[in-house]
One Martini backbone bead per residue (centre of mass of N, CA, C, O) as a GRO file, in nm:
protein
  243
    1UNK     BB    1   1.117   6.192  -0.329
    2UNK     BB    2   1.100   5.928  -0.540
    3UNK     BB    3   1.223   5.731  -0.313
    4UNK     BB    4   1.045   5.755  -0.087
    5UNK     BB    5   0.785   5.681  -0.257
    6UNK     BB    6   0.898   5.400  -0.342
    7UNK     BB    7   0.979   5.320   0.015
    8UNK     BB    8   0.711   5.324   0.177
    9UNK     BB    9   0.697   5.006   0.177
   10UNK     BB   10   0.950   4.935   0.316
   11UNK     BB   11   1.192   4.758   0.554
   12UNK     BB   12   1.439   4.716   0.350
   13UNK     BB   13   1.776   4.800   0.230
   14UNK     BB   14   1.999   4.640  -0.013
   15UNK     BB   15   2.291   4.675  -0.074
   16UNK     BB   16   2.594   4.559  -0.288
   17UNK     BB   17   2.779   4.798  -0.391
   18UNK     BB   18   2.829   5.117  -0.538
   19UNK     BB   19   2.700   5.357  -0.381
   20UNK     BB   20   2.835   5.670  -0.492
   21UNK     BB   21   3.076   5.677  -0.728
   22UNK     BB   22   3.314   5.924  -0.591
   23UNK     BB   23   3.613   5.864  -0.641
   24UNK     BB   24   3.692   6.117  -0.419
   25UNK     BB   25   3.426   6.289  -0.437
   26UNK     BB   26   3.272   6.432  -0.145
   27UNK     BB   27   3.033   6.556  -0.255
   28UNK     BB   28   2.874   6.301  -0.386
   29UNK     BB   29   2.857   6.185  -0.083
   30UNK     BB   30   2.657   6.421   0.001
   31UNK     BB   31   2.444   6.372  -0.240
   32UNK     BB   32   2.377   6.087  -0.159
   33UNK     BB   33   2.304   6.170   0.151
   34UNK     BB   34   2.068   6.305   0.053
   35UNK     BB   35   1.897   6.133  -0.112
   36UNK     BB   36   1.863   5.905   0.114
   37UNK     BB   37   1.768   6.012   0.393
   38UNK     BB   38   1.436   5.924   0.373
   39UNK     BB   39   1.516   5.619   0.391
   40UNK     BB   40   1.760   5.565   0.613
   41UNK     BB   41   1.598   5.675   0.854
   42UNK     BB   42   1.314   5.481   0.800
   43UNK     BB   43   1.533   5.205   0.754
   44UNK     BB   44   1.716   4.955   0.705
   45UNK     BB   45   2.059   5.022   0.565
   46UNK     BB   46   2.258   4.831   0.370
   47UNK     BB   47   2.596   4.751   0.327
   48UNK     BB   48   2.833   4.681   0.066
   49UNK     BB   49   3.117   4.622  -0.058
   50UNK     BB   50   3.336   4.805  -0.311
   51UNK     BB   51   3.550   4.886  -0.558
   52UNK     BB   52   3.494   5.161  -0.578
   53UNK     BB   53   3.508   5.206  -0.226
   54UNK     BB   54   3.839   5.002  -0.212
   55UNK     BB   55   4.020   4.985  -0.424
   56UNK     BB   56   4.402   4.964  -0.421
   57UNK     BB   57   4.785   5.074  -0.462
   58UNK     BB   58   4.764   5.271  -0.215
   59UNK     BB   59   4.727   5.338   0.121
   60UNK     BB   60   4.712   5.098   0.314
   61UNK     BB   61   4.771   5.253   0.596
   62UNK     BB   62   4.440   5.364   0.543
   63UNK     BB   63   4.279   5.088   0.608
   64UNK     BB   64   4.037   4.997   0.796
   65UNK     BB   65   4.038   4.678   0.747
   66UNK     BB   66   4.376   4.606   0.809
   67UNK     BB   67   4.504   4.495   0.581
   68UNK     BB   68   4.744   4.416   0.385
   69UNK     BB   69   4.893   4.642   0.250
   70UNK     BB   70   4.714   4.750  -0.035
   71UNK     BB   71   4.569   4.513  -0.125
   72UNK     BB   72   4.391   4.277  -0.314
   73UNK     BB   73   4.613   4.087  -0.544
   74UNK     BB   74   4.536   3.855  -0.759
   75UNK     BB   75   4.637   3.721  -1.068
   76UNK     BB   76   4.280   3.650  -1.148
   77UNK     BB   77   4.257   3.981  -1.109
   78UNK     BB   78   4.132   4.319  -1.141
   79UNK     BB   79   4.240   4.503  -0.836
   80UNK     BB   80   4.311   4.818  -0.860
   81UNK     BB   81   4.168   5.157  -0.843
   82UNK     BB   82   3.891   5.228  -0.826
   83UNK     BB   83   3.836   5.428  -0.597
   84UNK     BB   84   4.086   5.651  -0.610
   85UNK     BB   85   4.206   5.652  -0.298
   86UNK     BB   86   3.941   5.569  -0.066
   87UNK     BB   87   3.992   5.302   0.076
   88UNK     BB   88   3.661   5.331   0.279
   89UNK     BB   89   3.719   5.614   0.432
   90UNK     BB   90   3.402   5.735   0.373
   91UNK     BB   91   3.228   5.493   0.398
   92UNK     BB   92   3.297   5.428   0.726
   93UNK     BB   93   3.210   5.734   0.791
   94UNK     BB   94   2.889   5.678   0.710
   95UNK     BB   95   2.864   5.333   0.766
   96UNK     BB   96   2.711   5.162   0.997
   97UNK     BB   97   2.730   4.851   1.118
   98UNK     BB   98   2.744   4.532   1.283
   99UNK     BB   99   2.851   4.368   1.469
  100UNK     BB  100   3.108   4.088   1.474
  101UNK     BB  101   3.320   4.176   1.269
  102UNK     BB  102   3.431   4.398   1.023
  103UNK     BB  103   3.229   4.630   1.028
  104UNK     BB  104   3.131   4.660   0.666
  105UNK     BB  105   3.294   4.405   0.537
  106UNK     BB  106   3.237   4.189   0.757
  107UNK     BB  107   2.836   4.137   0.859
  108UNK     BB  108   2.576   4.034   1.083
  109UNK     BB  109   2.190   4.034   1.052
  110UNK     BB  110   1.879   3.973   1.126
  111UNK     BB  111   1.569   3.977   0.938
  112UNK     BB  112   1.304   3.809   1.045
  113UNK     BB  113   1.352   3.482   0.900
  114UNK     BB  114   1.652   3.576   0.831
  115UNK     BB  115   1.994   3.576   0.761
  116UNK     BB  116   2.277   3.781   0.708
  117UNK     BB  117   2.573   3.766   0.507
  118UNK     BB  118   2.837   3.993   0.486
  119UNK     BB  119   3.096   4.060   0.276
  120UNK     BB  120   3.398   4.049   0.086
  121UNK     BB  121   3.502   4.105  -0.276
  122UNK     BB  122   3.798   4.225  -0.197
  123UNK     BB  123   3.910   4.043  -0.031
  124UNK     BB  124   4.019   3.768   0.116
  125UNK     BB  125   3.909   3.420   0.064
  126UNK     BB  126   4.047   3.225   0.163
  127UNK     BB  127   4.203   2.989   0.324
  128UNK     BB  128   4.260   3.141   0.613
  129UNK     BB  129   4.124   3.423   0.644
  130UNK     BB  130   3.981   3.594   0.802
  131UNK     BB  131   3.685   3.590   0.640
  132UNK     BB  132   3.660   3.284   0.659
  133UNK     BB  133   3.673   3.237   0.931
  134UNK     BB  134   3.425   3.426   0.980
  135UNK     BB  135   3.220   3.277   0.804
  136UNK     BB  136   3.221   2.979   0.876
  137UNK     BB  137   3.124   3.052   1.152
  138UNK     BB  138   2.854   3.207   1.116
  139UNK     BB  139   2.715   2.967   0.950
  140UNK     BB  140   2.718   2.770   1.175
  141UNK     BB  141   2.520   2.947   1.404
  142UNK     BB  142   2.290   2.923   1.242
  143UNK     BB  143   1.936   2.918   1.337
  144UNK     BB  144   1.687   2.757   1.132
  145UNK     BB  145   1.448   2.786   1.342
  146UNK     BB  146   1.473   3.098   1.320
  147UNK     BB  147   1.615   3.140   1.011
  148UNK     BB  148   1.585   2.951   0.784
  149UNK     BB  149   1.708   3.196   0.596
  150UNK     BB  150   2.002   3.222   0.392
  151UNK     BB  151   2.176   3.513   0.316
  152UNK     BB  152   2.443   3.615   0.094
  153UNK     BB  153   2.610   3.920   0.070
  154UNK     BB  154   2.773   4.070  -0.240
  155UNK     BB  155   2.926   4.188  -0.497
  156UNK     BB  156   3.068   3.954  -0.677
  157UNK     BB  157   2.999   3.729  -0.854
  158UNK     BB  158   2.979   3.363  -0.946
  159UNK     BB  159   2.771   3.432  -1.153
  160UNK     BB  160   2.722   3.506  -1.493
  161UNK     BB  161   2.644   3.645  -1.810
  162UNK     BB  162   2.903   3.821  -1.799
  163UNK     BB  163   3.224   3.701  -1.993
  164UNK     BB  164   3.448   3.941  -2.140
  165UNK     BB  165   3.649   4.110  -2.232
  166UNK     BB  166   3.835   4.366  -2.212
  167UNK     BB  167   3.924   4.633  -2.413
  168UNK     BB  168   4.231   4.614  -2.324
  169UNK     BB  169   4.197   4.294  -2.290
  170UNK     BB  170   4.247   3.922  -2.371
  171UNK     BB  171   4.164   3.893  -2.070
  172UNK     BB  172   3.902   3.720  -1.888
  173UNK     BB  173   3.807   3.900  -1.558
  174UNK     BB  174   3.539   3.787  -1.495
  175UNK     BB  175   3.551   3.482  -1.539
  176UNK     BB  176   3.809   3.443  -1.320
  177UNK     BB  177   3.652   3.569  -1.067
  178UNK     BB  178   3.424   3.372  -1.032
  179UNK     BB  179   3.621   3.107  -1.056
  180UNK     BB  180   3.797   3.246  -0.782
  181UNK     BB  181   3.540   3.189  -0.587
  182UNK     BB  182   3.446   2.929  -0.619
  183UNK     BB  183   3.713   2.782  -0.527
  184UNK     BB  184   3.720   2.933  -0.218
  185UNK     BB  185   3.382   2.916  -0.124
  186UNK     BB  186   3.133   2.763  -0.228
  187UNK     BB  187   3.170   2.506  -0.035
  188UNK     BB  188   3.021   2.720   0.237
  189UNK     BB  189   2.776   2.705   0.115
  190UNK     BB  190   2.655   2.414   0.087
  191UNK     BB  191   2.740   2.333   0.376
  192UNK     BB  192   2.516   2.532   0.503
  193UNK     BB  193   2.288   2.621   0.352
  194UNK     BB  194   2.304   2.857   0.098
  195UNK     BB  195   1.998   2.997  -0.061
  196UNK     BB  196   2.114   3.284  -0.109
  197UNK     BB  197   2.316   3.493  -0.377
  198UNK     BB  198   2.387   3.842  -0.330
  199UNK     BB  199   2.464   4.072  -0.604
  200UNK     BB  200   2.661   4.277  -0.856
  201UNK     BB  201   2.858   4.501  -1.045
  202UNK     BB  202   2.716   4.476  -1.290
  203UNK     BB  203   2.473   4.625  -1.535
  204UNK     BB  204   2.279   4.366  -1.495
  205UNK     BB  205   2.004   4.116  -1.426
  206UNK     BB  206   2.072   3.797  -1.279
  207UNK     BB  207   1.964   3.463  -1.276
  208UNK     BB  208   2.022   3.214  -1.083
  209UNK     BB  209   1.996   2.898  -0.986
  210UNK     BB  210   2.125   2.608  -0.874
  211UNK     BB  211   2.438   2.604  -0.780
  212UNK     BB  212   2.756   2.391  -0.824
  213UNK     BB  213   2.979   2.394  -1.018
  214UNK     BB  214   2.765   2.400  -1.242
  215UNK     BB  215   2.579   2.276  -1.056
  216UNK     BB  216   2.233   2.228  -0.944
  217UNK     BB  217   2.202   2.418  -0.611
  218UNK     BB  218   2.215   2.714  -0.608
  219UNK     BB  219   2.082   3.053  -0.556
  220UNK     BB  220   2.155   3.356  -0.797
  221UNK     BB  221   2.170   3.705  -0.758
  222UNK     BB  222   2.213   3.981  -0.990
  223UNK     BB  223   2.234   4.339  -0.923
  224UNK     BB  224   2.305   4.571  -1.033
  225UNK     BB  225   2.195   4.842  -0.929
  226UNK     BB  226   2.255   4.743  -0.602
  227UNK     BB  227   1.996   4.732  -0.517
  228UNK     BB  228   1.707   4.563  -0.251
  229UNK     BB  229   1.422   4.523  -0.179
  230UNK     BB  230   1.189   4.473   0.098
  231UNK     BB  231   0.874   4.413   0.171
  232UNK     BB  232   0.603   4.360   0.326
  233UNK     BB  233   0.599   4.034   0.464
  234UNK     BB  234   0.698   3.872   0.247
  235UNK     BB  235   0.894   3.662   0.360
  236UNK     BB  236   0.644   3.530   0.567
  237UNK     BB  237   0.419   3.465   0.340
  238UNK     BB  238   0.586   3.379   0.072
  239UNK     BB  239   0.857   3.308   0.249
  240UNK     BB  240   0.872   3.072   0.495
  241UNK     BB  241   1.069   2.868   0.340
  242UNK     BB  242   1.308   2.657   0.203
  243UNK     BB  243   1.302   2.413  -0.037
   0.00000   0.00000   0.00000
């Protein structure tokens, strides 16, 4: 009752992944689909996946998004069984997103005067793997004469104020996924003028300005909580055009 009272003025909810946090226990998710259910039916509720719901070291071979293998282990980041076993197989048979991507780990949509681009930092990004080559299609496509706002959508931050070794570990494992996606994609953001990358992961807020490594260019904002809502008409009445 206190989110729908939360949610009575918005028209969009945006989830940015570690959704129900239910890792394996599906009682959870049926518990998180109660919560959500009065505001989800009654409003477009995107959702981006999370290590939470994704990550994993076996079980490949069930894993929707058809990734190779147990899933994405690059040597510079910590993907390891987050999500305990989920491989994302409750995630994707709860939540259908817009086609022409791959399910809910990367799909487009527009809403307002805004384009949406929804990624997986769970997948691989390198240049050359499919949703790298889906990503750069989709920005190029973007006409902004309609869409002015294009917004880039995912889990784990580029730039973010967190960054220190883990507790059972002196390398430094944010930092090193931040420094690997900038190197791997960033370069796709500056190049077709994406004006604002949301994501989560973190469990606290950072507004980052623009940057593109580390020099002043694109704004990025991380928001723990996992969701961001738009409120009625925000989009077209305060923002109307990207500066």
């Amino acid at each position: 009752q206190d989110l729908a009272e939360e949610s009575a003025d918005y028209d969009i909810l945006l989830h940015v992944g570690d959704i129900s946090y239910a890792r394996g226990l599906g009682y959870q998710w049926e518990m998180y689909g109660r919560l959500i259910e009065s505001t989800a039916t009654r409003i477009p509720y995107h959702v981006a996946i999370g290590n939470h719901e994704y990550d994993h070291v076996v079980g490949g071979e069930k894993d929707p998004s058809k990734a190779p293998g147990v899933g994405w282990h690059p040597k510079w980041g910590d993907f390891h069984d987050d999500s305990e076993g989920e491989c994302a197989v409750p995630m994707v048979n709860r939540f259908h997103m817009p086609e022409g991507g791959n399910m809910l780990f990367w799909y487009s949509h527009e809403y307002a005067n805004i384009h949406f681009t929804w990624i997986s930092t769970e997948h691989n990004h390198t240049v050359g793997s499919p949703m790298y080559e889906w990503l750069e299609k989709d920005l190029a496509s973007v006409n902004r004469s309609q869409t002015p706002w294009l917004f880039l959508m995912g889990h784990r931050p580029m730039y973010a104020s967190i960054i220190e070794p883990d507790a059972d570990t002196p390398i430094d494992w944010n930092r090193n996924i931040q420094l690997g996606q900038r190197e791997r994609y960033e370069s796709l953001l500056y190049k077709y003028g994406v004006d604002v990358f949301l994501t989560g992961h973190y469990h606290s807020r950072t507004n980052v300005p623009r940057l593109q490594r580390n020099v002043s260019r694109r704004p990025h904002q991380s928001s723990g909580d996992g969701a961001l809502a738009h409120r009625n008409g925000r989009s077209q009445s305060r923002f109307r055009r990207p500066l």
